[in-house]
C-alpha atoms as one frame of an Amber mdcrd trajectory, in Angstrom:
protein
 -51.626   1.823 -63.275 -55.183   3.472 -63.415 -53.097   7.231 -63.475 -51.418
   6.135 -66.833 -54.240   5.405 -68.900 -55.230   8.364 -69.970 -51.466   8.881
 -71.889 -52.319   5.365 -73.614 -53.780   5.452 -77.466 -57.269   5.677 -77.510
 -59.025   2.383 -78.126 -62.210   2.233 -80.334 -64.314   1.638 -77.248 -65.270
   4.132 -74.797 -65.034   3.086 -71.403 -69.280   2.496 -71.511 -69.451   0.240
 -74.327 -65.873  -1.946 -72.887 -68.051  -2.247 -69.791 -71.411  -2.606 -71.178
 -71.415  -5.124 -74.496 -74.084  -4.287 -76.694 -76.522  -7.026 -78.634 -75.399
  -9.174 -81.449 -77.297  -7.475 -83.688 -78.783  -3.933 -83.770 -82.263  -2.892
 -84.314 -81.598   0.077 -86.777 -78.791   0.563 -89.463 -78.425   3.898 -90.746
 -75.441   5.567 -93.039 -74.112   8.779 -91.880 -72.920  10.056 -95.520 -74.498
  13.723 -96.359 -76.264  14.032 -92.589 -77.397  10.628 -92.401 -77.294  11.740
 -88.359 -80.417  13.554 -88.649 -82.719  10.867 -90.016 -81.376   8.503 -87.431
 -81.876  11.297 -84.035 -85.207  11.970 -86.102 -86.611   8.883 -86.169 -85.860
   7.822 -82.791 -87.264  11.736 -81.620 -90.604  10.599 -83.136 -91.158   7.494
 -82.122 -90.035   8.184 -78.978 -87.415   4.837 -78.284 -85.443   3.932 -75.720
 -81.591   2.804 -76.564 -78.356   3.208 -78.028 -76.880   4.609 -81.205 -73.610
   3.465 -81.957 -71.996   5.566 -84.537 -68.090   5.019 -86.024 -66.193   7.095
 -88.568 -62.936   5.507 -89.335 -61.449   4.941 -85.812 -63.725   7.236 -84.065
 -66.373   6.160 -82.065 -69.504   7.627 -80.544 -72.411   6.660 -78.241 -75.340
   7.949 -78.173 -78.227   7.061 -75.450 -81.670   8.467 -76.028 -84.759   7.463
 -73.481 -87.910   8.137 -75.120 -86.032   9.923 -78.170 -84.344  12.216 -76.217
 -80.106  12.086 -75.774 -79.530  11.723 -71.937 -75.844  10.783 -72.765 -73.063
  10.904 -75.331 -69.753   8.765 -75.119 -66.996   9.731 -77.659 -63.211   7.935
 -77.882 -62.179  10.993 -78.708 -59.732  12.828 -76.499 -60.437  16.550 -77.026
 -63.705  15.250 -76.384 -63.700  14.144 -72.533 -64.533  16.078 -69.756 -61.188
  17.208 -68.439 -59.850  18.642 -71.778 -62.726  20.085 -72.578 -62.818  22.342
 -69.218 -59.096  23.205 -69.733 -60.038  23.980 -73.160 -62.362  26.257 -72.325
 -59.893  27.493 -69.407 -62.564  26.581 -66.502 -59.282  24.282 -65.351 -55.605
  24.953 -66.256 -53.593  22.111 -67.152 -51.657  21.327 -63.792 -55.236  21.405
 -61.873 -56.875  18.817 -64.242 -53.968  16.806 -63.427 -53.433  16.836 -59.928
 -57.564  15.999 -60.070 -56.756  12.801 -62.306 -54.356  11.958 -59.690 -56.536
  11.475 -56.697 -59.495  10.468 -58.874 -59.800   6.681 -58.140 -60.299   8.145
 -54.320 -63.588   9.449 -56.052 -65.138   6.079 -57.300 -62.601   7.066 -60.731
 -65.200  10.187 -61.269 -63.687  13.457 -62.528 -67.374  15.589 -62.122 -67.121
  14.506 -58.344 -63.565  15.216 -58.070 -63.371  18.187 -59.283 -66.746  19.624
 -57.191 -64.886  18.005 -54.225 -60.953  19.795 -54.889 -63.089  22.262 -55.052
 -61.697  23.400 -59.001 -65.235  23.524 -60.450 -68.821  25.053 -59.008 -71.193
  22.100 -59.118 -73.588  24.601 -60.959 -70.941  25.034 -63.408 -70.166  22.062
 -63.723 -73.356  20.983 -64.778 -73.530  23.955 -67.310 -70.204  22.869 -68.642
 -71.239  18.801 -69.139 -74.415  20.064 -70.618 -72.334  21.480 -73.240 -69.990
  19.287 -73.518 -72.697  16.223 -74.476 -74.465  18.715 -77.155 -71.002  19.479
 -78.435 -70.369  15.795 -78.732 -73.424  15.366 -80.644 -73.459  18.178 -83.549
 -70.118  16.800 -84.268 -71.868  14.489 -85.791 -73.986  16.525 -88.010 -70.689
  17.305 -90.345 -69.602  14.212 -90.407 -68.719  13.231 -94.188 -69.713   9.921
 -93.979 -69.554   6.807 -91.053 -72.541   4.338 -89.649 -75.120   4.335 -86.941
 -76.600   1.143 -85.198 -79.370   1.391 -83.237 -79.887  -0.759 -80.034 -83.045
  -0.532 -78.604 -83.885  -0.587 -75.039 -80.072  -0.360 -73.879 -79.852   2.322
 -71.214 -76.829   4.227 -70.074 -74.768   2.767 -67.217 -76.463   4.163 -63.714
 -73.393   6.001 -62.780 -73.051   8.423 -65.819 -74.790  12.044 -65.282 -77.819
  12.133 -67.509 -79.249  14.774 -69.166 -82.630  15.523 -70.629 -81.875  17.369
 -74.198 -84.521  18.480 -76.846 -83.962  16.148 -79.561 -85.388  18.240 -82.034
 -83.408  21.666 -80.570 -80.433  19.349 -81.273 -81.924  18.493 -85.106 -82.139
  22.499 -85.162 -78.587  23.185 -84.693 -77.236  20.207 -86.147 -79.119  21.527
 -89.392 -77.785  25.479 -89.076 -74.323  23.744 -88.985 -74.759  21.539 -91.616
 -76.022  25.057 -93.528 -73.526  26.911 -92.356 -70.588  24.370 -93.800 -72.210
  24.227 -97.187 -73.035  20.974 -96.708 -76.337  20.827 -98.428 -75.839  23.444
-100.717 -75.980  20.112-103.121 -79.449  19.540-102.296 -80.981  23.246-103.071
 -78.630  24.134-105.612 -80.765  23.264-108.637 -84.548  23.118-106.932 -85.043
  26.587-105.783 -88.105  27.089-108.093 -89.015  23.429-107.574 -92.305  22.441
-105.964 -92.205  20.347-102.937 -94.962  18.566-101.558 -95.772  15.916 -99.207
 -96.540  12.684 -99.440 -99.597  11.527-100.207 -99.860   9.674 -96.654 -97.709
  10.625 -93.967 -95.597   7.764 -91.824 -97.612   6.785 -89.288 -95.508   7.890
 -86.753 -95.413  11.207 -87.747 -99.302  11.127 -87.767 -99.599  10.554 -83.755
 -96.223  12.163 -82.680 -96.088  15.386 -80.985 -94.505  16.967 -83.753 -92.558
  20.989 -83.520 -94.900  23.663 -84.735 -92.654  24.207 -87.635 -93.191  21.416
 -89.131 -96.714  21.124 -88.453 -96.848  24.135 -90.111 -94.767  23.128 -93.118
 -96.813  19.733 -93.520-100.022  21.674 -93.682 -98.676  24.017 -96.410 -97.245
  21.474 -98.888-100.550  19.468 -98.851-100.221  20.770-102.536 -97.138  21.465
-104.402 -95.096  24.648-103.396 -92.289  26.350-104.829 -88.603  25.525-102.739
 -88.452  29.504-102.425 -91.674  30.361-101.413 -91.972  28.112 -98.355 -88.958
  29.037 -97.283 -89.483  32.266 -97.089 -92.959  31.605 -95.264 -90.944  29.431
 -92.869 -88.164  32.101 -91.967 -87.765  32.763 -88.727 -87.556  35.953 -86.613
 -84.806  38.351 -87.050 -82.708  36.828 -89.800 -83.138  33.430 -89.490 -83.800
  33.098 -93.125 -82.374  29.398 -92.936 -84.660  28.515 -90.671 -87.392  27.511
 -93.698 -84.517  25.140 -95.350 -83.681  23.436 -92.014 -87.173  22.437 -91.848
 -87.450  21.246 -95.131 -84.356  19.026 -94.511 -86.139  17.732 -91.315 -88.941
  17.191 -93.366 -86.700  14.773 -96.152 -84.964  13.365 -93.439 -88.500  11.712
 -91.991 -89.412  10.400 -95.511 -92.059  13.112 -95.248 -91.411  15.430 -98.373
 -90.688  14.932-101.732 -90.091  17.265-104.891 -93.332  16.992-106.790 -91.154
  16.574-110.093 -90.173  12.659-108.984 -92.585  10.430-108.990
């Protein structure tokens, strides 16, 4: 009975990947321990691929689609995490309406956006606004995640019927990085460098050469062409108002691409 699923335990397939198998093997491995997340959206944001990240943490499961490096669709096992919990959560629905709209859903092709535009529960403008946010939400999750993998499948795209979206990668990177701040996460990292020099490496990956890079770290790349001092380009880099983090997020980006490098290592 399609109408009892949803009080079933979650299996560690989404309903994309039980539908779509991926390849044997993926294209990209990447760990997710200390913000492994943003080298792997990074790398895919600059050269600009096509596919599928596949990324598990114990038994949860995310995917991630990105067409020419940017995320047009994220897939989580999670409940909190689907559509209909996430409305009531946010009280666009209450409990009894997101019910009687998982009731008549299979008269919708099984789809709860259309359902719920057609019940009439939801605005279809709103809507939108609220899947928008649901699939970024989705995604910084997995900025503070402690640890986990990522597989990279290239030139898998999302099933036609899911609603795709068009996000910044590097907005994403942004905000995954402020949270990642914000958590304490990489106090680690800065604790014992502030006065270190940073610079970059002596030749750039070529990919960051030709891609169309954010003015930041243009910027940033320019400046560290010789060694600078951790709290002096940070506090070149700040950003309007106080966004004094905005310097170390950048920096972070920059590690994160194999890009920088602390001019005490070798």
């Amino acid at each position: 009975q399609p109408a009892l699923l949803r009080h079933l335990p979650m299996s560690t397939l989404t309903p994309i990947t039980a539908a779509s198998p991926a390849p044997a093997e993926p294209d990209i491995r990447r760990n997710l321990k200390k913000g492994g997340v943003v080298r792997a959206l990074a790398e895919t944001a600059v050269t600009r691929r096509t596919g599928l990240w596949l990324c598990q943490y114990g038994g949860v499961r995310k995917e991630i689609y990105v067409r020419e490096g940017r995320p047009t669709h994220v897939a989580s096992n999670l409940a909190g995490e689907m559509l209909g919990e996430f409305l009531v959560a946010r009280g666009e629905l209450s409990r009894g309406e997101l019910d009687m709209a998982l009731a008549v859903m299979p008269r919708y092709e099984g789809k709860l956006g259309e359902t719920l535009s057609a019940l009439g529960l939801v605005e279809p403008v709103r809507l939108v606004r609220h899947i928008e946010e649901q699939v970024r939400e989705k995604l910084l999750d997995l900025f503070t995640w402690h640890a986990g993998s990522a597989e990279f499948y290239a030139g898998v795209d999302a099933p036609d019927d899911r609603f795709g979206l068009d996000l910044d990668a590097w907005e994403i990177l942004d905000e995954g990085l402020r949270r990642r701040l914000q958590a304490g996460l990489e106090e680690e990292r800065f604790a014992a460098h502030l006065l270190t020099p940073l610079v970059r490496v002596p030749q750039l990956p070529l990919a960051l050469q030709r891609g169309d890079l954010p003015e930041g770290l243009v910027r940033l790349f320019a400046r560290v062409r010789e060694p600078v001092p951790l709290h002096a380009i940070v506090g070149e880099l700040a950003g309007p108002g106080d966004d004094a983090n905005r310097g170390y997020r950048l920096v972070l980006l920059g590690f994160a691409l194999d890009a920088l490098r602390w001019a005490s290592e070798p």
